[in-house]
N, CA, C and O atoms as CSV, one atom per row, in Angstrom:
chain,resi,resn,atom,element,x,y,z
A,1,UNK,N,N,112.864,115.483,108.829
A,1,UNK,CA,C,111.850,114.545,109.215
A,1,UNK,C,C,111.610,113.513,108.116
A,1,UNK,O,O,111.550,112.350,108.515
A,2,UNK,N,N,111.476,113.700,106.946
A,2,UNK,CA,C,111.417,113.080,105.760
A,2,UNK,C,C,112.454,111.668,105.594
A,2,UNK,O,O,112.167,110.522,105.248
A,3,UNK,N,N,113.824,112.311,106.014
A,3,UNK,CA,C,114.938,111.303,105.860
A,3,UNK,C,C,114.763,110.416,107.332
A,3,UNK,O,O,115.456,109.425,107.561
A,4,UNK,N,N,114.131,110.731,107.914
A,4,UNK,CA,C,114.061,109.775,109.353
A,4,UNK,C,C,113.294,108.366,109.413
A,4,UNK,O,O,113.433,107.300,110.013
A,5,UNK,N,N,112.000,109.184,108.038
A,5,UNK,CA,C,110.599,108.572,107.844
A,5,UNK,C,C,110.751,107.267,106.948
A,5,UNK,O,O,110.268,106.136,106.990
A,6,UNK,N,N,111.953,108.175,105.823
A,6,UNK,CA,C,112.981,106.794,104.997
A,6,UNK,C,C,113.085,105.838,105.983
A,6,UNK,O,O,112.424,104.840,106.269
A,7,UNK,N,N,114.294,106.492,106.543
A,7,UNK,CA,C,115.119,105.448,107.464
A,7,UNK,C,C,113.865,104.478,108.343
A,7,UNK,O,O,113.875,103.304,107.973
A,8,UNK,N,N,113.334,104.639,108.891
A,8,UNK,CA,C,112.536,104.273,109.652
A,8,UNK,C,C,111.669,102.931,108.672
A,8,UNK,O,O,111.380,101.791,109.036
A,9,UNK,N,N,111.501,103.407,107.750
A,9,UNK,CA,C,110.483,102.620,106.599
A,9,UNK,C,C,111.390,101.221,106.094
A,9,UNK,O,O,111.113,100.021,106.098
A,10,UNK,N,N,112.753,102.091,105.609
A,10,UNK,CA,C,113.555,100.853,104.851
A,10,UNK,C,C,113.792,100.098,106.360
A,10,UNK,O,O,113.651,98.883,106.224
A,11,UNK,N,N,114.165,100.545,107.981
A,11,UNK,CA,C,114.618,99.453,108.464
A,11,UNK,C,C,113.596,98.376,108.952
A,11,UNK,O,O,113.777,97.338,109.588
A,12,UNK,N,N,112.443,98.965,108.440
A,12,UNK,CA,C,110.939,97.770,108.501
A,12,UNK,C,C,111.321,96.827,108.164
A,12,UNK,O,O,111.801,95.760,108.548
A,13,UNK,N,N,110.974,97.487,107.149
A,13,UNK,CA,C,111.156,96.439,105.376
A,13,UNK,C,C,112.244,95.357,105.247
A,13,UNK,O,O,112.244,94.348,104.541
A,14,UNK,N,N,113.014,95.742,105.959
A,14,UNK,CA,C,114.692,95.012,105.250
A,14,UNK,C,C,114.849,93.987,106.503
A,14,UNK,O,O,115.578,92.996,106.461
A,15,UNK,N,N,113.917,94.433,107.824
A,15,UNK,CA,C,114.053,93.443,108.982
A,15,UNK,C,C,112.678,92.774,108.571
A,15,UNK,O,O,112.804,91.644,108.098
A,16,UNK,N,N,111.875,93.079,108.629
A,16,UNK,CA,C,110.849,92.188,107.598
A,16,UNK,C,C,111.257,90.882,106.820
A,16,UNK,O,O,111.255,89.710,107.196
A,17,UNK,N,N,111.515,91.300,105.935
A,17,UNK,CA,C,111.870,90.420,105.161
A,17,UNK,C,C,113.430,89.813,105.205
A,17,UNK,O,O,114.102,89.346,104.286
A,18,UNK,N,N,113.630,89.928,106.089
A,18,UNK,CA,C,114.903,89.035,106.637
A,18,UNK,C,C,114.704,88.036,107.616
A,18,UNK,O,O,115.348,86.987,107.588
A,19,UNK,N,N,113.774,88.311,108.565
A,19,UNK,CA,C,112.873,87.830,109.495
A,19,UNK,C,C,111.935,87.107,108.474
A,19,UNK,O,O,112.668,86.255,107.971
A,20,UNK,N,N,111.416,87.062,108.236
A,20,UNK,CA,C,110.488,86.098,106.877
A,20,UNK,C,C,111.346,84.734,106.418
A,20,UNK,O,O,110.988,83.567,106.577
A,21,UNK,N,N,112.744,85.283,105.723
A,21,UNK,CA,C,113.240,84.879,104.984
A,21,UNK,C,C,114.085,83.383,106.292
A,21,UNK,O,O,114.219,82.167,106.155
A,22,UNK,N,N,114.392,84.203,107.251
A,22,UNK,CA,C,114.836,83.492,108.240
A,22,UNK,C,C,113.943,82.660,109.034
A,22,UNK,O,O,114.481,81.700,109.587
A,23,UNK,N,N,112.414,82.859,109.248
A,23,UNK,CA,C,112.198,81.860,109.765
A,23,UNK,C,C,111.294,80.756,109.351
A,23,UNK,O,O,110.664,79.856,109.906
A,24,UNK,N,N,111.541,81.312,107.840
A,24,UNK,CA,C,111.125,79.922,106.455
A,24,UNK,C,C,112.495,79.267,106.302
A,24,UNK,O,O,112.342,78.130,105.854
A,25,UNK,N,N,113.530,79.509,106.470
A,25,UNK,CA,C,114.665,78.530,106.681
A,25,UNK,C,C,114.758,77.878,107.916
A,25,UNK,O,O,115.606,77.007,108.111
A,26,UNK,N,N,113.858,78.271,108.862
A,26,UNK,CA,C,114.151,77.486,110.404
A,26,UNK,C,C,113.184,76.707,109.961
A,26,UNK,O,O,113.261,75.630,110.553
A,27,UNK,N,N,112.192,76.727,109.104
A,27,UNK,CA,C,111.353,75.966,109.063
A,27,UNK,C,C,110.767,75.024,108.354
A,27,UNK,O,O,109.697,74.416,108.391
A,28,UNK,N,N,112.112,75.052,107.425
A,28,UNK,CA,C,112.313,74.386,106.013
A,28,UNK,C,C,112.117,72.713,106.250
A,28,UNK,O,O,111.739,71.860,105.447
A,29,UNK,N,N,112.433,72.614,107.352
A,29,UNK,CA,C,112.355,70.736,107.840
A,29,UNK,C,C,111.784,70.202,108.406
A,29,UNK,O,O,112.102,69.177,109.008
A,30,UNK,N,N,110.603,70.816,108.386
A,30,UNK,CA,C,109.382,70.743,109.405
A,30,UNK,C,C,107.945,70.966,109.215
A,30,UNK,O,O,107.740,71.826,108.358
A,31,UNK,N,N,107.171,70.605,109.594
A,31,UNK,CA,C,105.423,70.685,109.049
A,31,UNK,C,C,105.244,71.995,109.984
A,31,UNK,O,O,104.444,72.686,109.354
A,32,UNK,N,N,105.482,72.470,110.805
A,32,UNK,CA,C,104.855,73.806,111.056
A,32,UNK,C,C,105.848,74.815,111.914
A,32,UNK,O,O,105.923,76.042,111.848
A,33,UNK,N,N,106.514,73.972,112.664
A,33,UNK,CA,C,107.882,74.680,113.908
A,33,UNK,C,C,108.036,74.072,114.580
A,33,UNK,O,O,107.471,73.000,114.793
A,34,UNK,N,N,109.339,74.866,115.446
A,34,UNK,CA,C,109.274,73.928,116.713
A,34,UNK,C,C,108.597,74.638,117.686
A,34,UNK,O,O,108.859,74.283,118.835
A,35,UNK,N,N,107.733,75.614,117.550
A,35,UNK,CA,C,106.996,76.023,117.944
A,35,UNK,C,C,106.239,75.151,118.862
A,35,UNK,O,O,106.203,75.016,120.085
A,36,UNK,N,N,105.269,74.260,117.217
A,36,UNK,CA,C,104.302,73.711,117.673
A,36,UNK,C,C,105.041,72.254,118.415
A,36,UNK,O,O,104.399,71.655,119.277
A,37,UNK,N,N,106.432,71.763,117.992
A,37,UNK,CA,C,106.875,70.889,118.610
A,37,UNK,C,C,107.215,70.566,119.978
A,37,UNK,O,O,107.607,69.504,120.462
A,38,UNK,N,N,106.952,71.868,120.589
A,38,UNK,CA,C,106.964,72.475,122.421
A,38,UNK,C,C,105.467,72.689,122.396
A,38,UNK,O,O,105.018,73.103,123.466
A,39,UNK,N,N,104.910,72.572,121.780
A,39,UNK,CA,C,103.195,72.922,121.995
A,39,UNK,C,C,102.328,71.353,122.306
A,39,UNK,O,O,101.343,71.022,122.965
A,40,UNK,N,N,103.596,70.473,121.181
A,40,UNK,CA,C,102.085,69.362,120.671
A,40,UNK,C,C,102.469,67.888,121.732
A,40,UNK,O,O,101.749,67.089,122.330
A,41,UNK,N,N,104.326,68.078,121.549
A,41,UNK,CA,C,105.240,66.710,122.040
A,41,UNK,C,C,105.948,67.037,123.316
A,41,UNK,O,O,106.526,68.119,123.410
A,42,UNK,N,N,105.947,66.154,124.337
A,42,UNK,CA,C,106.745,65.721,125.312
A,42,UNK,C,C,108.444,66.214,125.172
A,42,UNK,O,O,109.319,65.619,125.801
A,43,UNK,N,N,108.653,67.019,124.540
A,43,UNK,CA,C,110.321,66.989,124.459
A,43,UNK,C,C,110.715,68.025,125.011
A,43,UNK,O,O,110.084,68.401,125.999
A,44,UNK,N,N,112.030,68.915,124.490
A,44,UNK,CA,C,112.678,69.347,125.408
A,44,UNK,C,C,112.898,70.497,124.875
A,44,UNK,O,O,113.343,70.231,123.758
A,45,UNK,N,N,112.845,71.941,125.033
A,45,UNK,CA,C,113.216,73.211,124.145
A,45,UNK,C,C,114.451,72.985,123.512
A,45,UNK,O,O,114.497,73.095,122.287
A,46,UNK,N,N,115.489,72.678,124.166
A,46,UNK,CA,C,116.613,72.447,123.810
A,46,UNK,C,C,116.725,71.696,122.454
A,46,UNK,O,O,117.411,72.158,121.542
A,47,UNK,N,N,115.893,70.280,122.313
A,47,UNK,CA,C,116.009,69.203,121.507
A,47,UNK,C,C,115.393,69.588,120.259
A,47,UNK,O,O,115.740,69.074,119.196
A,48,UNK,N,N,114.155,70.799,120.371
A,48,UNK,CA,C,113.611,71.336,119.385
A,48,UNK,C,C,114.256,72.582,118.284
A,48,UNK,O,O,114.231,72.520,117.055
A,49,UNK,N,N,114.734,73.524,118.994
A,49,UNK,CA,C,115.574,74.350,118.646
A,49,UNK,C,C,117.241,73.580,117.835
A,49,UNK,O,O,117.936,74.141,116.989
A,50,UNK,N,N,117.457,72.328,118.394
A,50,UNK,CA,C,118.778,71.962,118.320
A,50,UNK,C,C,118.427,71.205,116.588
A,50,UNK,O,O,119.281,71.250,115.703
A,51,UNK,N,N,117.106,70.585,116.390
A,51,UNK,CA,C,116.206,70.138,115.360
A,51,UNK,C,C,115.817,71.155,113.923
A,51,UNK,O,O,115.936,71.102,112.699
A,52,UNK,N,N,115.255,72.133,115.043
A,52,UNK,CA,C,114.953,72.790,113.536
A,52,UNK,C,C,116.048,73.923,113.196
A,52,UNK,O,O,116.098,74.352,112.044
A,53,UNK,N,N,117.027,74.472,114.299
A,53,UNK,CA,C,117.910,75.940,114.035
A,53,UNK,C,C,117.572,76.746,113.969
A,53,UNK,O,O,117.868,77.721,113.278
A,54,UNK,N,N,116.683,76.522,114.841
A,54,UNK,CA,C,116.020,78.490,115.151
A,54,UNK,C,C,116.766,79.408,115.448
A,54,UNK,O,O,116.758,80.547,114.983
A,55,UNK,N,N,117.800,78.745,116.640
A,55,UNK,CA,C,118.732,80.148,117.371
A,55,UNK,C,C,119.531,80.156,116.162
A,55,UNK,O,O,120.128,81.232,116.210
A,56,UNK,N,N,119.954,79.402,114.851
A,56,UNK,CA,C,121.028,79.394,114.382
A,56,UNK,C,C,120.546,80.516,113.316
A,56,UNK,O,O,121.345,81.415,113.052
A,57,UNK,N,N,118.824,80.501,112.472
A,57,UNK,CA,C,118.624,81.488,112.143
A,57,UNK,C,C,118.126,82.530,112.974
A,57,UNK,O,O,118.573,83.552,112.453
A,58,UNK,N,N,117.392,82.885,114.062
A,58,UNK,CA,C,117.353,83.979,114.294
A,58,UNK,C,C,118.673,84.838,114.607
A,58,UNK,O,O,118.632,86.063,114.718
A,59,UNK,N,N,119.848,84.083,114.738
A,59,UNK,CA,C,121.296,84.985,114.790
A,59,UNK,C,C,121.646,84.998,114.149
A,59,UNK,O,O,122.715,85.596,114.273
A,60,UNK,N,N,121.381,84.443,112.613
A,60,UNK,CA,C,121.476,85.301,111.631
A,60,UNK,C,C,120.720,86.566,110.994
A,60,UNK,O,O,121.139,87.200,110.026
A,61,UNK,N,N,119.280,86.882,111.849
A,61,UNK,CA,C,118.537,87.702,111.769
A,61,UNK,C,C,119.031,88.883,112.666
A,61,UNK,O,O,118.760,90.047,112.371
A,62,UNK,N,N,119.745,88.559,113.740
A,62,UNK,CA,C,120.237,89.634,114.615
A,62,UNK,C,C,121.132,90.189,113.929
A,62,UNK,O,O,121.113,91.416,113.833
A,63,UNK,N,N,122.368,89.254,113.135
A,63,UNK,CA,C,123.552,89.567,112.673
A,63,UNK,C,C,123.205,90.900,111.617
A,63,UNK,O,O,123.693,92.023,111.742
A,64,UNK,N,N,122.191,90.449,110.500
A,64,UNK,CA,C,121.412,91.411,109.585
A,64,UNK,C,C,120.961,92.485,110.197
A,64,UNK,O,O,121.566,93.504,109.863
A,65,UNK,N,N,120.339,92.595,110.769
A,65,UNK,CA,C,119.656,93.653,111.247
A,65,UNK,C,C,120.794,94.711,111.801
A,65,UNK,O,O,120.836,95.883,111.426
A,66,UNK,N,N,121.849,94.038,112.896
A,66,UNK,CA,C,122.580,94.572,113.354
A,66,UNK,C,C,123.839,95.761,112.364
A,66,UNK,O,O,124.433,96.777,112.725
A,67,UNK,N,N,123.815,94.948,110.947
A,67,UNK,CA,C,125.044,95.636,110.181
A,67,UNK,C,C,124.055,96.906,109.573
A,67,UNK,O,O,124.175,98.130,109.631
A,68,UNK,N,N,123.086,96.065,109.000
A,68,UNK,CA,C,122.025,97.418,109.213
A,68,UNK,C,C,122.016,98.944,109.609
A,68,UNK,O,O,122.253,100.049,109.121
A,69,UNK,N,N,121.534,98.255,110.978
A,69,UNK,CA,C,121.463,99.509,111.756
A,69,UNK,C,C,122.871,100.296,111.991
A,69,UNK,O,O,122.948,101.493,112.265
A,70,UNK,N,N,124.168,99.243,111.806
A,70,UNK,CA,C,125.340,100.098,112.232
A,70,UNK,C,C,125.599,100.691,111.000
A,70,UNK,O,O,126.653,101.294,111.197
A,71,UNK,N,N,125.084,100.979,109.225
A,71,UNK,CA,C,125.327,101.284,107.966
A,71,UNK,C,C,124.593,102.391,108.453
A,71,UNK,O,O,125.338,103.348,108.664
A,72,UNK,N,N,122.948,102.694,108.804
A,72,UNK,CA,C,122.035,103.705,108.824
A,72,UNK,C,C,122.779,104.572,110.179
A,72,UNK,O,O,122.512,105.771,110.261
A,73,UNK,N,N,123.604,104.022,111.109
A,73,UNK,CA,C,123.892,104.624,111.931
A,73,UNK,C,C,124.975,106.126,111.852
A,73,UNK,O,O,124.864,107.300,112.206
A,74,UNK,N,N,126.090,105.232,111.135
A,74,UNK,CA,C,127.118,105.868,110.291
A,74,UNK,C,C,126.906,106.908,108.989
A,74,UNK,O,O,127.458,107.986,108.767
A,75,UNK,N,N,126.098,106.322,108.367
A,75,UNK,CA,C,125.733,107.056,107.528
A,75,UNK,C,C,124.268,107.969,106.892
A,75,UNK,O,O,123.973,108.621,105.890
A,76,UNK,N,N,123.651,107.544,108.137
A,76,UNK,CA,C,122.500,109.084,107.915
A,76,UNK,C,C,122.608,109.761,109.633
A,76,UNK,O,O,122.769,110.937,109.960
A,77,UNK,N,N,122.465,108.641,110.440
A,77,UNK,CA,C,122.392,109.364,111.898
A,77,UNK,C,C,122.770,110.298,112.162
A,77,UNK,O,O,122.014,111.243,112.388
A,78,UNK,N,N,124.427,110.419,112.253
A,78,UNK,CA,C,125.614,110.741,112.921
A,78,UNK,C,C,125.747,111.789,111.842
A,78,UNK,O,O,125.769,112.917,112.334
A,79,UNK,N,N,125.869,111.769,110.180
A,79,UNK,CA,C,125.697,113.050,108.904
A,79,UNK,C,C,124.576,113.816,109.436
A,79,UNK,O,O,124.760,115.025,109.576
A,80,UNK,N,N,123.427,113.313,109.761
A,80,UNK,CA,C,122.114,114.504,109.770
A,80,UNK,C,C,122.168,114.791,111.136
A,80,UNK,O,O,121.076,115.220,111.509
A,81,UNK,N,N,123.287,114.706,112.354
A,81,UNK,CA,C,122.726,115.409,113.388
A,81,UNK,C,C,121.270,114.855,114.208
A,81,UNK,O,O,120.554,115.709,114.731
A,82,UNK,N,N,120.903,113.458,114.282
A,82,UNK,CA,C,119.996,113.085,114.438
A,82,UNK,C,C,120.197,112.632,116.261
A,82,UNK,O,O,121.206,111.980,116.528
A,83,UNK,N,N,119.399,112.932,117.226
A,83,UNK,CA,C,119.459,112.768,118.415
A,83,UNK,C,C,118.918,111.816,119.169
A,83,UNK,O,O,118.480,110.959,118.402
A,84,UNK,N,N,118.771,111.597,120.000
A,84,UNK,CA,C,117.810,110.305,121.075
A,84,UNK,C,C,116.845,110.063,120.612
A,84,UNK,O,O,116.585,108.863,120.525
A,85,UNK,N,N,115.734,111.158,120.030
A,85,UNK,CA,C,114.279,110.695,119.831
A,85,UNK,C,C,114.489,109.894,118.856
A,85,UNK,O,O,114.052,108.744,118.812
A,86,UNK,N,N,115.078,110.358,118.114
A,86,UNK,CA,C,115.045,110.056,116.473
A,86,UNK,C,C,115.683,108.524,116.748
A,86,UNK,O,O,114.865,107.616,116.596
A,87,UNK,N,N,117.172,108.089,117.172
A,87,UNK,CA,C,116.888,107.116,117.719
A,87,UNK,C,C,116.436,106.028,118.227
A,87,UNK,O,O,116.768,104.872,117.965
A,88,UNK,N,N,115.463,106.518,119.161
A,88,UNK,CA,C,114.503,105.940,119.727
A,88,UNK,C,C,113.049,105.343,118.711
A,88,UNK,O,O,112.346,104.340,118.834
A,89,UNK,N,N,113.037,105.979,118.152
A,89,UNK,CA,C,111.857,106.270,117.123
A,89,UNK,C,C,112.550,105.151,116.058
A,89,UNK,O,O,111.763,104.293,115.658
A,90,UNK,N,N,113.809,105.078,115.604
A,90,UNK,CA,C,114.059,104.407,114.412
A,90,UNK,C,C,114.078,102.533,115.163
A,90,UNK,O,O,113.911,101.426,114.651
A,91,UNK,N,N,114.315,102.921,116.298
A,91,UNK,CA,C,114.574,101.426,117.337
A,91,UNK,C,C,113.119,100.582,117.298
A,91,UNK,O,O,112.834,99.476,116.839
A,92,UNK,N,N,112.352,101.583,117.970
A,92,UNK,CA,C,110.796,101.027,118.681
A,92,UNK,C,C,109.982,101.217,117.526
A,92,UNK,O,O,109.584,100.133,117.099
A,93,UNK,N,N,109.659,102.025,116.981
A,93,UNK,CA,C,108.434,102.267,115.629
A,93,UNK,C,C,108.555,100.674,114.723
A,93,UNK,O,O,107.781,99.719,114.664
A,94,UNK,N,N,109.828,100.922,114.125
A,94,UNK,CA,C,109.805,99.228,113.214
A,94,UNK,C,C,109.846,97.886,113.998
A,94,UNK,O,O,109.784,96.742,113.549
A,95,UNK,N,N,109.971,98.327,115.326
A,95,UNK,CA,C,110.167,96.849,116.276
A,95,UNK,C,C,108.623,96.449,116.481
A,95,UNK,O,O,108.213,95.292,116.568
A,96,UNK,N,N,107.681,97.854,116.556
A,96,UNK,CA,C,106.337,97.124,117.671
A,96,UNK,C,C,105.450,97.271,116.164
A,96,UNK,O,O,104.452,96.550,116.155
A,97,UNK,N,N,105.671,98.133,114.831
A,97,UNK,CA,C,104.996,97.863,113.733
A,97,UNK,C,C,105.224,96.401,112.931
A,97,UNK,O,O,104.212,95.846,112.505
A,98,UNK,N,N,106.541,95.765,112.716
A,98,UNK,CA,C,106.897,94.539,112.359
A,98,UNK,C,C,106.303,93.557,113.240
A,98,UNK,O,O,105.870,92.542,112.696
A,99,UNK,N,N,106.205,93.658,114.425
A,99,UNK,CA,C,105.414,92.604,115.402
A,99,UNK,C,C,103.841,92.784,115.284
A,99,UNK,O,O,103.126,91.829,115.585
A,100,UNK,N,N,103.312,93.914,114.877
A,100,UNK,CA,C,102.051,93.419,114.691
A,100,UNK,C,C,101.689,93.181,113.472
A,100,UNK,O,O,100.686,92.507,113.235
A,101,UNK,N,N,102.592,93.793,112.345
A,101,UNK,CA,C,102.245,92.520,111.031
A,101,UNK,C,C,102.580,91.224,111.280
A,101,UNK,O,O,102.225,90.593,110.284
A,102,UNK,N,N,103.140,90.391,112.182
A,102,UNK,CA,C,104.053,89.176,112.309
A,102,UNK,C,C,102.134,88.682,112.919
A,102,UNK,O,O,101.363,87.936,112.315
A,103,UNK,N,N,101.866,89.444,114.289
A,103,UNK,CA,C,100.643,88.771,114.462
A,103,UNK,C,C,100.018,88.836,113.519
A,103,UNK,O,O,100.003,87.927,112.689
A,104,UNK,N,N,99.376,89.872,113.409
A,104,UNK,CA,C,98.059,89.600,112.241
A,104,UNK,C,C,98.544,88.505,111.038
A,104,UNK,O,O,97.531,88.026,110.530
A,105,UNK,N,N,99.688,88.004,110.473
A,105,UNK,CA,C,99.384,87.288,109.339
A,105,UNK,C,C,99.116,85.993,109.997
A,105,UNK,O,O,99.783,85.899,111.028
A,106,UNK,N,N,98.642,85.334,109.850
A,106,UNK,CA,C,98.048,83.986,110.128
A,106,UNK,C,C,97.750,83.636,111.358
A,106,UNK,O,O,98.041,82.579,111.918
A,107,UNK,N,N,96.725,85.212,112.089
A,107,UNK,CA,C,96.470,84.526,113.816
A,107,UNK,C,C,95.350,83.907,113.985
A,107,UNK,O,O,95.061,83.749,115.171
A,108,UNK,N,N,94.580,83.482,113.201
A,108,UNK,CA,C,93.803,82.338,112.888
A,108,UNK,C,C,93.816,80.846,112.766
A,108,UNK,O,O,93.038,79.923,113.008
A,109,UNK,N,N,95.066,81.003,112.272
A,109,UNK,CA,C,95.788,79.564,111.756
A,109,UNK,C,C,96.783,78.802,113.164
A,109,UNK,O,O,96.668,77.712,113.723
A,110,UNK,N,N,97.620,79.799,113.344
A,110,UNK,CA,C,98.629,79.682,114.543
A,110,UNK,C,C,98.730,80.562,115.484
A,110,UNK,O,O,99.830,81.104,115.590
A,111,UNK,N,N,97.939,80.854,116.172
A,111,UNK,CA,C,97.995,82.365,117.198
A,111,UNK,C,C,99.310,82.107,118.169
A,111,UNK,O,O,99.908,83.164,118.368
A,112,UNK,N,N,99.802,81.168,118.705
A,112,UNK,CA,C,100.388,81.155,119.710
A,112,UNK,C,C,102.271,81.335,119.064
A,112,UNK,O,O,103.158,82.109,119.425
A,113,UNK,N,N,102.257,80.100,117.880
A,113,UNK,CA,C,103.368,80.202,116.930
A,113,UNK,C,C,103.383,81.760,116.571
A,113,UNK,O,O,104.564,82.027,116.351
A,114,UNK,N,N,102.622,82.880,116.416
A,114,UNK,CA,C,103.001,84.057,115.788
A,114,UNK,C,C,103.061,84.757,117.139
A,114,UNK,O,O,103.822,85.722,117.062
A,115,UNK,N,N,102.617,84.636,118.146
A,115,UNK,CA,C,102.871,85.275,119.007
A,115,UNK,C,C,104.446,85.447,119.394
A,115,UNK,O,O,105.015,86.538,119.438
A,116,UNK,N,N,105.034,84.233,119.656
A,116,UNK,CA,C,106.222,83.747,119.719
A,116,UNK,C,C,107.193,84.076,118.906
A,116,UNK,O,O,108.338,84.294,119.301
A,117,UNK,N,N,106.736,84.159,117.393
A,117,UNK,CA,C,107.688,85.081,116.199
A,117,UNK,C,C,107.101,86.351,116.618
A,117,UNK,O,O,107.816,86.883,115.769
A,118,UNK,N,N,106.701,86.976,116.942
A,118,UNK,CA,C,106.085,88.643,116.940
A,118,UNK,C,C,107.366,88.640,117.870
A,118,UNK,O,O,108.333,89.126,117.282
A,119,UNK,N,N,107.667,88.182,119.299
A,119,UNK,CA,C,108.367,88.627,120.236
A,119,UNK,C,C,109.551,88.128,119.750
A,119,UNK,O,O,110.229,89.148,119.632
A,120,UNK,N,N,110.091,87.387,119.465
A,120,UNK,CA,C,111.093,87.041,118.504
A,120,UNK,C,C,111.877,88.118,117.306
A,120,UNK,O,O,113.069,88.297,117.055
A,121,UNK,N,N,110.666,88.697,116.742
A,121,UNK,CA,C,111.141,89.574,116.070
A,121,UNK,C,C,111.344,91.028,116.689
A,121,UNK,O,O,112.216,91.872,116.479
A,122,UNK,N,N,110.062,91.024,117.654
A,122,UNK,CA,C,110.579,92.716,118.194
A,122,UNK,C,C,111.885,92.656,118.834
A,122,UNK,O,O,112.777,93.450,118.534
A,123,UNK,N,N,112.020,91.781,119.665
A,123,UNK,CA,C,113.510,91.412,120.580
A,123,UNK,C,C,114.960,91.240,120.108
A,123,UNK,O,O,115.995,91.311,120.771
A,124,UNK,N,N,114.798,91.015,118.904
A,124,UNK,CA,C,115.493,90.818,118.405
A,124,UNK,C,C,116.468,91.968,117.420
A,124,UNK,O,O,117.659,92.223,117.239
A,125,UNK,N,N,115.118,92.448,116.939
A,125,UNK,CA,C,115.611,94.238,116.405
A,125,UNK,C,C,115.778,95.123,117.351
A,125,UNK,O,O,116.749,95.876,117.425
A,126,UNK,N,N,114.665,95.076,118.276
A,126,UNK,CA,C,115.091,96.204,119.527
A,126,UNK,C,C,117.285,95.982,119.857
A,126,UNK,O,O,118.200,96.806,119.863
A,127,UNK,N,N,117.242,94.692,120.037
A,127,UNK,CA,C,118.200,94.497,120.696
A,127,UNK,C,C,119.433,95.219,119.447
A,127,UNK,O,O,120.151,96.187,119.696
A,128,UNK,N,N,119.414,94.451,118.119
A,128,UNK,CA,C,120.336,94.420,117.568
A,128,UNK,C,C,120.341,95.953,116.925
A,128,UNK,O,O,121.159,96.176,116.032
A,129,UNK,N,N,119.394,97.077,117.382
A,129,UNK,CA,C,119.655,98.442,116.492
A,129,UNK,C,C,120.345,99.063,118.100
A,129,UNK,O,O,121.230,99.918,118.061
A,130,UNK,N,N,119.983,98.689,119.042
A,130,UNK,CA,C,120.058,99.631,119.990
A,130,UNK,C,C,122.106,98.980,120.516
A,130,UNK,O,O,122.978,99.766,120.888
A,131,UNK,N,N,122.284,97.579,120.374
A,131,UNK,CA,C,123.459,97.597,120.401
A,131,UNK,C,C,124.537,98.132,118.999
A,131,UNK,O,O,125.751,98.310,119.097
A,132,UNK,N,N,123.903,98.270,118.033
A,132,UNK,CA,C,124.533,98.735,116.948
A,132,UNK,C,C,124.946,100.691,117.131
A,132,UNK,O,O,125.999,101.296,116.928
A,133,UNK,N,N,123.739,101.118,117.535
A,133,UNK,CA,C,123.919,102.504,117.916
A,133,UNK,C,C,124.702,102.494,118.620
A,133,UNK,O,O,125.759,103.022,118.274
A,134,UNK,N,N,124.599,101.871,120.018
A,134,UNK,CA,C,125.569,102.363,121.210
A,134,UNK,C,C,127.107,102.113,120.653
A,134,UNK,O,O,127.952,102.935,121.006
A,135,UNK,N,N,127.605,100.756,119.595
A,135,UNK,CA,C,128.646,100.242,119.267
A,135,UNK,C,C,129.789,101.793,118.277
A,135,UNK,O,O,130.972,102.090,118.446
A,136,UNK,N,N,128.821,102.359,117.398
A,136,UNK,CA,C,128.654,103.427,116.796
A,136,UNK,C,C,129.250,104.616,117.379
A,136,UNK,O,O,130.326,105.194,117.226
A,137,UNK,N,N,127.884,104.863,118.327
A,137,UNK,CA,C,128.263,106.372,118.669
A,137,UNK,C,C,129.762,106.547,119.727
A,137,UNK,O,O,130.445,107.556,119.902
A,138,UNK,N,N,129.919,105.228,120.281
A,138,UNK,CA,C,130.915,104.988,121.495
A,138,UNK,C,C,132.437,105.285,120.386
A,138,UNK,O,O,133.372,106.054,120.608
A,139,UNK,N,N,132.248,104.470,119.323
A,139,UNK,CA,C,133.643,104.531,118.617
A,139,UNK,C,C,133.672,105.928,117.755
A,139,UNK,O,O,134.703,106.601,117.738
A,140,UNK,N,N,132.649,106.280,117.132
A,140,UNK,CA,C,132.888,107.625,117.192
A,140,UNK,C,C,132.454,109.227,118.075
A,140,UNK,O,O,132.108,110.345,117.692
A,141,UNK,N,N,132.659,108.691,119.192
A,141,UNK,CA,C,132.560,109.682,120.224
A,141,UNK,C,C,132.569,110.932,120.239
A,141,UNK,O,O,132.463,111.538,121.305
C-alpha cells in the first residue's frame, strides 16, 4: 500500500508541474489565454488555439504524462503484482486531486479560465495513464 501511495503522489506532482509548466508556455504570448480570447473577442476557437498553442502544449503534456505512466507501469505495476483497483486509483485519485488544485488556485481571479484548465488537465491524464496502461499490459501480456 505504501508503494502505491508513492506512486500515486509522484504521478501528482510530476503531472502537476508539467501541466503548470505547459500552460505558462501556452501562455507566454498573451495577457491572460485564449481562454479569455473565446470569452472576451468575436473569433474563432480554431484562430485562438492556432495563436497561442495550446493543443501544441497540452500534447506535450499528454506526451509527458503518458511516458510516465508507461515507466511507473513497467516498473512498479507489473514488479509489485498490482491489479485494477490499484490502477484505477493511480488513474482517477491524481486526475480529480490535480483538478481541484488547478480550481482553487486563482478562482477568484479567473473562474471560468481554471475551470477549463481543471478539465484540461483531468482529461488529459485520465486519458494519457489509462492509454499507457492498456499499451503496457497488452505488450506484455
Amino acid at each position: 500500500m505504501g508503494t502505491l501511495m508513492l506512486v500515486i503522489g509522484a504521478g501528482l506532482f510530476y503531472s502537476l508541474i508539467i501541466f503548470f509548466v505547459s500552460e505558462e508556455k501556452s501562455l507566454k504570448d498573451s495577457n491572460m489565454s485564449d481562454m479569455k480570447c473565446l470569452m472576451t473577442e468575436d473569433v474563432g476557437i480554431s484562430e485562438c488555439f492556432e495563436k497561442y498553442n495550446t493543443v501544441r502544449y497540452m500534447f506535450y503534456y499528454f506526451i509527458a504524462v503518458f511516458v510516465f505512466a508507461v515507466l511507473i507501469a513497467s516498473y512498479v505495476h507489473i514488479p509489485s503484482h498490482f491489479g485494477l483497483a490499484e490502477i484505477l486509483a493511480y488513474t482517477f485519485i491524481p486526475s480529480l486531486i490535480g483538478s481541484l488544485i488547478i480550481l482553487l488556485v486563482k478562482w477568484n481571479f479567473q473562474p471560468m479560465i481554471k475551470l477549463v484548465s481543471s478539465f484540461l488537465f483531468g482529461g488529459g491524464y485520465m486519458s494519457a495513464t489509462a492509454l499507457a496502461f492498456a499499451l503496457v499490459y497488452l505488450i506484455n501480456g
